[in-house]
C-alpha positions, 0 to 999 in steps of 0.5 A, a space after each residue: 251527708 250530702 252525696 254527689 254520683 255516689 261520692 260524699 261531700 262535707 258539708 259546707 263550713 265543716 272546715 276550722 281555721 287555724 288559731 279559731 275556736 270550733 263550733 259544735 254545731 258544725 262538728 256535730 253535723 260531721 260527725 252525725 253524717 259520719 255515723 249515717 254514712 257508715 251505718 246505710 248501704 255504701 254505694 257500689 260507685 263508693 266502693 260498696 254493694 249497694 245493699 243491705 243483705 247478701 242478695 240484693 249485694 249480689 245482684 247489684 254487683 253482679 256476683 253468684 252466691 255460694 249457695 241458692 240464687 239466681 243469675 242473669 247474665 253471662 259468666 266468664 271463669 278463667 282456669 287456673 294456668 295447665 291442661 284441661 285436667 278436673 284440678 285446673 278446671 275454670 269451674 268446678 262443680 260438687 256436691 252440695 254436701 261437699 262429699 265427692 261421693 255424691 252426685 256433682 251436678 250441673 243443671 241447665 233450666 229453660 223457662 217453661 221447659 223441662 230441665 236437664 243436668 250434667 252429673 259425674 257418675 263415678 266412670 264420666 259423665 252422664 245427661 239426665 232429663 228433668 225426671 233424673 233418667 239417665 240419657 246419655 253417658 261419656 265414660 272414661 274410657 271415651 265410647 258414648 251411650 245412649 239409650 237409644 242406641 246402647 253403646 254407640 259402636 253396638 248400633 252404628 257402623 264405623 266408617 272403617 273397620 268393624 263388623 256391622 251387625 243388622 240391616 244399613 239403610 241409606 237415603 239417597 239425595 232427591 233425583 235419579 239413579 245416578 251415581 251422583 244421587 246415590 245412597 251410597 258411595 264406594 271409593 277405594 281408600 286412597 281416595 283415588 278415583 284411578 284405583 278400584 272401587 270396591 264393595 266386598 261380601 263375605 260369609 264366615 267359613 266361605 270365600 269372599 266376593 266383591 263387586 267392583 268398578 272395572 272401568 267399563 261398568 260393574 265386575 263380580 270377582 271371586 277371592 283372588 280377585 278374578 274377574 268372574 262376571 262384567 255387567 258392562 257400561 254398553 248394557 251387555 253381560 259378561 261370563 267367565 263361563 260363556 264369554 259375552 253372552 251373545 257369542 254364546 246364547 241365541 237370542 229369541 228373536 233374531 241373530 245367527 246360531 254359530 256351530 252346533 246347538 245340541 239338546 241333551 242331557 243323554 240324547 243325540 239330537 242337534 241343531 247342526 252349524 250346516 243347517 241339519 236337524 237330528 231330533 230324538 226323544 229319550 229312549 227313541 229313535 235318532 232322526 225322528 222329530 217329534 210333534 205332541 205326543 207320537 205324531 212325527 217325521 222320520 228320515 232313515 236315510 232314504 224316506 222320509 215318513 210321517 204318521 200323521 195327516 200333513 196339511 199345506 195351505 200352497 202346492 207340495 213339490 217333488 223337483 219340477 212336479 207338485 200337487 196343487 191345493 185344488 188337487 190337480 197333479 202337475 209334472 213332465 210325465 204326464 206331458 206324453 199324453 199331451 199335457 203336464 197336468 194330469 186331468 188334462 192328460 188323463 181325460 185326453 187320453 181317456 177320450 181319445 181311447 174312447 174314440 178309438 174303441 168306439 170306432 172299433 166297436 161301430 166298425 163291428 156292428 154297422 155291418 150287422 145292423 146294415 145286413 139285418 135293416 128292417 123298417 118296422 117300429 121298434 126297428 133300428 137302422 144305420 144311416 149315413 151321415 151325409 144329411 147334416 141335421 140327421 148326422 149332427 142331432 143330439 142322441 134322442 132326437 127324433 127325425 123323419 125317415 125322409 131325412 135319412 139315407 140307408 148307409 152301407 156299412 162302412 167308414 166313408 158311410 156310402 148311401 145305399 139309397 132310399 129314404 125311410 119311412 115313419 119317424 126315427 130316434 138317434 141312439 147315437 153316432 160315430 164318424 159318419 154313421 148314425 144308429 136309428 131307431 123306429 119309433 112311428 
């Protein structure tokens, strides 16, 4: 029977005309096609399957069979009108034994990939991995578990509310350590940023703390939310014990100490606002200061003493006087014997005592020696100083008696006349009379 598209069409001469015999040849050929007609695979444009088994039915119309086969393409179900309740789902899947205490599986398969499946459990709905063990499960009662995890609200923290158990770790963006790179941000719950900031501590059995965005940099405040410390924003710290730090600590290096600074416990050593040190050791005595062992200073109030050798590498002064590095004394009372410097005033004084005895003492013996002059060798002689070079000579020099003049004994050193004879050695001299002595 000839078909067009799919559609039948009789062959031509099957139709009779009317008051004419019929012919057998032709009716036979219908009828022969009807029988093959019926008896071959009905196209699908003819309103067949296009097949000869369920199959080859299926694929050509596109349908999933009741039980085994596969499917390639997409599956549209609709639902039953209502909610989304298991009664009017668009797809039901059960038991292959139609039991609804068995397992109700939905498998999901990847070509050269392990499978995975969906199964009703009894209390929701479980994700198994191709080996059937269990991965996930979403039960009635709406938490999820995981194997990794157990129970998610055991492992995660929710973002309100709830206790969290165990270390939070958090990544911050890539950058620095700015607020808008930080792993974590805290924003007060109304979600403005006027309101505070708040991150809160507490220990069971003890009171609560937080830290909070004060506005001007990051505040530590106790359970009544007052303020008990401030890390402020021009990188200065705040105490409620001490107020701002610098106003009440002394820095190293630098800055004013104001009132007094006292150093204890149990002693009454101080570090006055007026500039005064008060030192003391524990069990030791007030005003004493203490160097490395007993070495120290006292002041009792009138001296002040120390036990040890003092050392200073410039002069030591004593009001207008001092003691010079190189030892020298300098003050005005010296200056009565001509000098503030002591040496000077001392070796002036001492030469100018000197002379005086000398004169003394010559003005004693120079009438002696004069009355008991002799001229052997051996001898001594006083002579007048009236011939320079005998009266300036230094003492051991040797001149010649006819250089000499006999003195008379007295101050003005008078010549009494005569050279002397031999030669003389100069034992000394004193204002204008020199003693001789014969030595040829």
């Amino acid at each position: 029977m000839p078909r067009v598209n799919g559609v039948m069409q009789l062959p031509p001469g099957s139709y009779g005309a009317p008051n004419t015999s019929i012919k057998s040849a032709p009716y036979n050929t219908v009828l022969d096609d009807f029988v093959n007609d019926a008896n071959t695979a009905r196209p699908v444009a003819a309103g067949g399957t296009g097949a000869t088994n369920a199959t080859d039915a299926r694929t050509a119309l596109g349908v999933i069979g009741v039980a085994g086969g596969n499917y390639t393409g997409a599956i549209t179900a609709r639902a039953s009108a209502g909610g989304p309740s298991y009664s009017t789902a668009a797809v039901q899947v059960r038991p292959v034994s139609g039991s609804d205490g068995d397992c109700a599986t939905l498998g999901f398969h990847r070509p050269g990939m392990t499978g995975y499946s969906i199964s009703h459990v009894g209390n929701g709905l479980v994700f198994y991995d191709g080996l059937a063990v269990p991965k996930h499960l979403f039960p009635s009662d709406g938490r999820i578990y995981g194997t990794a995890y157990g129970y998610l609200e055991d492992y995660f923290y929710p973002k309100s509310g709830g206790a969290l158990n165990g270390r939070l770790i958090a990544r911050a963006s890539a950058g620095g350590p700015g607020y808008s790179t930080a792993a974590v941000e805290v924003r007060p719950v109304s979600g403005a940023d006027s309101d505070w900031a708040t991150l809160g501590f507490h220990r069971p059995g003890v009171s609560g703390y937080s830290i909070g965005h004060s506005g001007n940099g990051l505040g530590f405040y106790d359970v009544s939310g007052t303020g008990t410390h401030l890390f402020s924003s021009d990188g200065r710290i705040y105490a409620g014990a001490y107020g701002y730090l610098e106003s009440y600590f002394f820095a190293k290096s630098g800055g004013p100490v104001s009132g007094t600074l006292t150093f204890g416990p149990g002693l009454g050593a101080y570090l006055g606002s007026n500039g005064d040190i008060n030192a003391q050791r524990a069990g030791g005595t007030t005003g004493a200061v203490f160097f490395g062992g007993s070495a120290y200073w006292f002041y009792d109030g009138s001296y002040l003493t120390s036990n040890a050798v003092v050392r200073s590498g410039g002069a030591i002064f004593a009001g207008g006087a001092y003691l010079n590095v190189d030892g020298s004394v300098t003050g005005s009372r010296w200056s009565v014997w001509g000098s503030s410097e002591a040496l000077t005033a001392i070796s002036s004084q001492i030469e100018s005592r000197a002379n005086a005895y000398k004169d003394v003492a010559v003005a004693q013996i120079i009438p002696t020696i004069a009355a008991n002059a002799v001229d052997g060798v051996g001898s001594y002689g006083l002579f007048s100083g009236t011939i320079s070079t005998a009266l300036n000579a230094a003492t051991g020099t040797q001149v010649a008696g006819s250089n000499l003049r006999w003195s008379s004994g007295d101050a003005g050193s008078t010549d009494i006349g005569g050279a002397a004879p031999g030669t003389w050695m100069l034992c000394g001299y004193s204002n204008k009379n020199a003693v001789y002595r014969r030595v040829a």
